[in-house]
Residue frames as a rotation matrix with the C-alpha (Angstrom) as fourth column:
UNK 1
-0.715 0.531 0.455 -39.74
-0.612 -0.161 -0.774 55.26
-0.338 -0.832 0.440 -22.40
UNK 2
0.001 0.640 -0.769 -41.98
-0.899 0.337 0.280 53.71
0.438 0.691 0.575 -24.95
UNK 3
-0.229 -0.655 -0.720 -40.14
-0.420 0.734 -0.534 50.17
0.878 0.181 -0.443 -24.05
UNK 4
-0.997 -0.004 -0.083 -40.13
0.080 0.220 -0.972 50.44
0.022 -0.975 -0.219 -20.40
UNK 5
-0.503 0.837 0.214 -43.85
-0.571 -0.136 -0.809 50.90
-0.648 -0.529 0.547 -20.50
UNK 6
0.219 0.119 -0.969 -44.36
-0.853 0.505 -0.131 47.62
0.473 0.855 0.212 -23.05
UNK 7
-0.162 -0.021 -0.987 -43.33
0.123 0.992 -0.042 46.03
0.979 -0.128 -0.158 -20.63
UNK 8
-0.782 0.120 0.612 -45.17
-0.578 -0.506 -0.640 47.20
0.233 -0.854 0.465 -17.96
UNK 9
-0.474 0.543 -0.693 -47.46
0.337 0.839 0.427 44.62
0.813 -0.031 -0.581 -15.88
UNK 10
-0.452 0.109 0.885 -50.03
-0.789 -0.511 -0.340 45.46
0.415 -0.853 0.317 -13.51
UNK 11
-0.913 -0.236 -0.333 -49.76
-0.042 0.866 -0.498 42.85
0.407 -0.441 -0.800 -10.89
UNK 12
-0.154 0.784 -0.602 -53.10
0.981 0.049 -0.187 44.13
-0.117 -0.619 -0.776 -8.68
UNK 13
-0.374 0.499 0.782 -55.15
0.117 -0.811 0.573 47.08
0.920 0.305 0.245 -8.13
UNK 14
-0.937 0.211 -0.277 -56.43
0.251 -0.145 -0.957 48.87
-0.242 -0.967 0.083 -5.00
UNK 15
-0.472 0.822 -0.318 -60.01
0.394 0.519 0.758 48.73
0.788 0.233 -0.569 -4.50
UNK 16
-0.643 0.699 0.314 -62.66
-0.635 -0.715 0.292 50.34
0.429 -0.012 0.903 -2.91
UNK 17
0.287 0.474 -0.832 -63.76
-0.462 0.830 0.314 47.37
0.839 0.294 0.457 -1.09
UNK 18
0.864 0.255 0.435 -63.55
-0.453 0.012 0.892 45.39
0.222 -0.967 0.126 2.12
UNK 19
0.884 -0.465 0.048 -60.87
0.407 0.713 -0.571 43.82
0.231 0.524 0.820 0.35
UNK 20
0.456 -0.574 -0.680 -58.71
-0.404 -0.814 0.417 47.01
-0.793 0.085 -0.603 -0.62
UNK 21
-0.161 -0.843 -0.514 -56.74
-0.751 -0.234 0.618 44.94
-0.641 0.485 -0.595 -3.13
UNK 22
0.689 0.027 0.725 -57.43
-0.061 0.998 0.021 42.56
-0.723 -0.058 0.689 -5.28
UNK 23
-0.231 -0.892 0.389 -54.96
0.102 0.375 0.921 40.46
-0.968 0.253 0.004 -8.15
UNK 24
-0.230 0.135 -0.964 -54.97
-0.838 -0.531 0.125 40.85
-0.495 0.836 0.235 -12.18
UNK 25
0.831 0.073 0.551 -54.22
-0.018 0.994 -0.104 37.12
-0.556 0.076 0.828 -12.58
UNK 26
0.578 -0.811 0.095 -50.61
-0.071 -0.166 -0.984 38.45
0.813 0.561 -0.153 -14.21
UNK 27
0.347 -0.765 0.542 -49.02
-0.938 -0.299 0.178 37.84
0.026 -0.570 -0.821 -11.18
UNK 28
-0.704 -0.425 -0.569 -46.44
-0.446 0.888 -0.111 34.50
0.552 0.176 -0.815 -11.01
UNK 29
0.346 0.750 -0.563 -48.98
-0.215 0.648 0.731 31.51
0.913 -0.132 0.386 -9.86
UNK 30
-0.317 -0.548 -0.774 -48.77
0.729 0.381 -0.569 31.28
0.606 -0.745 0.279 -6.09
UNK 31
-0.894 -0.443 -0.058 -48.14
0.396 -0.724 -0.564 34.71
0.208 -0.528 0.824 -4.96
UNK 32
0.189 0.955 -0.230 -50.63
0.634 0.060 0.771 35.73
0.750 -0.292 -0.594 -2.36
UNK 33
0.549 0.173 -0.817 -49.08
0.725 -0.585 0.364 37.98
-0.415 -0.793 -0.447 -0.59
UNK 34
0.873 -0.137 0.468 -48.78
0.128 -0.862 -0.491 41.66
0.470 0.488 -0.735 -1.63
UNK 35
0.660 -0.716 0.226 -45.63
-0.585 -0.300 0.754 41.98
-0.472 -0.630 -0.617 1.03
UNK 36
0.256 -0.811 0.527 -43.55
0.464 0.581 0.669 39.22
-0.848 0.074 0.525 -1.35
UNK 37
0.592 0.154 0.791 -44.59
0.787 -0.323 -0.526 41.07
0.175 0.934 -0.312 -4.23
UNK 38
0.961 -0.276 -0.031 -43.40
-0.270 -0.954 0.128 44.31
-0.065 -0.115 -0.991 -2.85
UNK 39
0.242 -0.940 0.239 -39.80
-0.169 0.202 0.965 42.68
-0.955 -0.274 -0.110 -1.08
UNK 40
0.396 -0.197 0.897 -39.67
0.874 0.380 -0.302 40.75
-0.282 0.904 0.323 -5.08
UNK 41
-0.777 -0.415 0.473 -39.61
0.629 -0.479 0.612 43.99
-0.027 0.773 0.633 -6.94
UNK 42
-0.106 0.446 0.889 -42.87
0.757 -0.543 0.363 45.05
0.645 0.711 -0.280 -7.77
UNK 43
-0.919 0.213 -0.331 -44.13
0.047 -0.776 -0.629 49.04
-0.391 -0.594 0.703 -6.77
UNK 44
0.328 0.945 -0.010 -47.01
0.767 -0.273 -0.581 50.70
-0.551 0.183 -0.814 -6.67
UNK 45
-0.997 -0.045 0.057 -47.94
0.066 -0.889 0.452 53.29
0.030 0.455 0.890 -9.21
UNK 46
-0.528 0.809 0.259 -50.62
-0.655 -0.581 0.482 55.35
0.541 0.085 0.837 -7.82
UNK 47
0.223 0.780 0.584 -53.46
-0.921 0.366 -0.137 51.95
-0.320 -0.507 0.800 -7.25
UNK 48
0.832 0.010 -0.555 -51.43
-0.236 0.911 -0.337 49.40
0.502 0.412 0.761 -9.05
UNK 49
0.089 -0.916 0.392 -48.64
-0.523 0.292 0.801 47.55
-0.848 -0.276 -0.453 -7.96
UNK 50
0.933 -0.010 -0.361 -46.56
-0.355 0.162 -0.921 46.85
0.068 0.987 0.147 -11.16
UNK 51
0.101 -0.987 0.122 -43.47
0.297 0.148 0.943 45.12
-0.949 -0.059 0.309 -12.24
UNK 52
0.182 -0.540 -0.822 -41.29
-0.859 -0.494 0.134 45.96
-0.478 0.682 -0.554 -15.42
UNK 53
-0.286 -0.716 -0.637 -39.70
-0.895 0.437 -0.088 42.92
0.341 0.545 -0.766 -15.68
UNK 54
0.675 0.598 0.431 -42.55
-0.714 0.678 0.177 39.71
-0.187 -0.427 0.885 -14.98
UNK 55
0.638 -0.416 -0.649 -39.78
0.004 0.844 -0.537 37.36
0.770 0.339 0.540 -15.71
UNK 56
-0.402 -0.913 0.065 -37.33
-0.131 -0.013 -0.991 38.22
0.906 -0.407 -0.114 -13.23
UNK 57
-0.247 0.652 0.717 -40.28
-0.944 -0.330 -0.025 38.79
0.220 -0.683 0.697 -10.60
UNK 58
0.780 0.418 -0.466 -41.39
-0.443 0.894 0.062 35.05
0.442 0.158 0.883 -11.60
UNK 59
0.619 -0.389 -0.682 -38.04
0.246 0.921 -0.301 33.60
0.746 0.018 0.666 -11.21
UNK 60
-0.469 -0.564 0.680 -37.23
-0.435 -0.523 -0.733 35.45
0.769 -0.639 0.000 -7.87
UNK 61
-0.038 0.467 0.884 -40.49
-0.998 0.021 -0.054 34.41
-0.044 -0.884 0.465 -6.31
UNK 62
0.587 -0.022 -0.809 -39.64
-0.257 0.943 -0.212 30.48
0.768 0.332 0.548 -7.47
UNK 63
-0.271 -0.943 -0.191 -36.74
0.003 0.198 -0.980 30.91
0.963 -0.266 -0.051 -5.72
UNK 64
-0.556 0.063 0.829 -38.23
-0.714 -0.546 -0.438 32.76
0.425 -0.835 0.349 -2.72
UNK 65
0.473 0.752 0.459 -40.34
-0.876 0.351 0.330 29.71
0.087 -0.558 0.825 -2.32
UNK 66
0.734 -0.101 -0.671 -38.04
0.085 0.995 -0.057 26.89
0.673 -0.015 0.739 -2.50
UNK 67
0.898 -0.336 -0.283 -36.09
0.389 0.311 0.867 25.08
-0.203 -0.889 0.411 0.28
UNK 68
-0.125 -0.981 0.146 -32.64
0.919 -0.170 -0.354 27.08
0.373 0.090 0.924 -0.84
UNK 69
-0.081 0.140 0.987 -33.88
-0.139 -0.982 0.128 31.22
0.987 -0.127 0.099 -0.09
UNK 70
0.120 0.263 -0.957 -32.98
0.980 0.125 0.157 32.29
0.161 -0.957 -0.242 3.28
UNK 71
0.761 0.638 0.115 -33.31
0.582 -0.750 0.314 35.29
0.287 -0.172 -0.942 4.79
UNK 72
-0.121 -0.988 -0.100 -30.32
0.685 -0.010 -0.728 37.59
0.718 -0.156 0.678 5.34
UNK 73
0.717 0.622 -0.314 -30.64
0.628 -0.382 0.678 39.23
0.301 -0.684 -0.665 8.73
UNK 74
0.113 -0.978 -0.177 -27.58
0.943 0.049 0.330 40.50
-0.314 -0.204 0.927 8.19
């Protein structure tokens, strides 16, 4: 357990605020919406939304933005 929570990241934080949410600056450069974050990987715990694994998260949402990721509607 020790491990898995070493490499815990906390992407954002809910707020108290007109906001409600705002970012840590650990999330992958880009990501502005909490709905890719979620679809990516990350969850909430509690008021954060965290990921385990900020590498895979990174190189999912690279992908998710370039001209190859399409949506399966399938």
């Amino acid at each position: 357990m020790a491990a898995d929570a070493d490499k815990r990241v906390v992407l954002g934080r809910k707020e108290n605020s007109m906001v409600g949410f705002r970012w840590t600056g650990a999330e992958p450069d880009g990501m502005y919406e909490i709905d890719v974050a979620e679809m990516l990987g990350a969850r909430w715990e509690g008021g954060e939304l965290v990921t385990y694994d900020l590498e895979a998260l990174q190189a999912s949402y690279d992908f998710h933005q370039s001209d190859e990721y399409m949506i399966d509607n399938d």
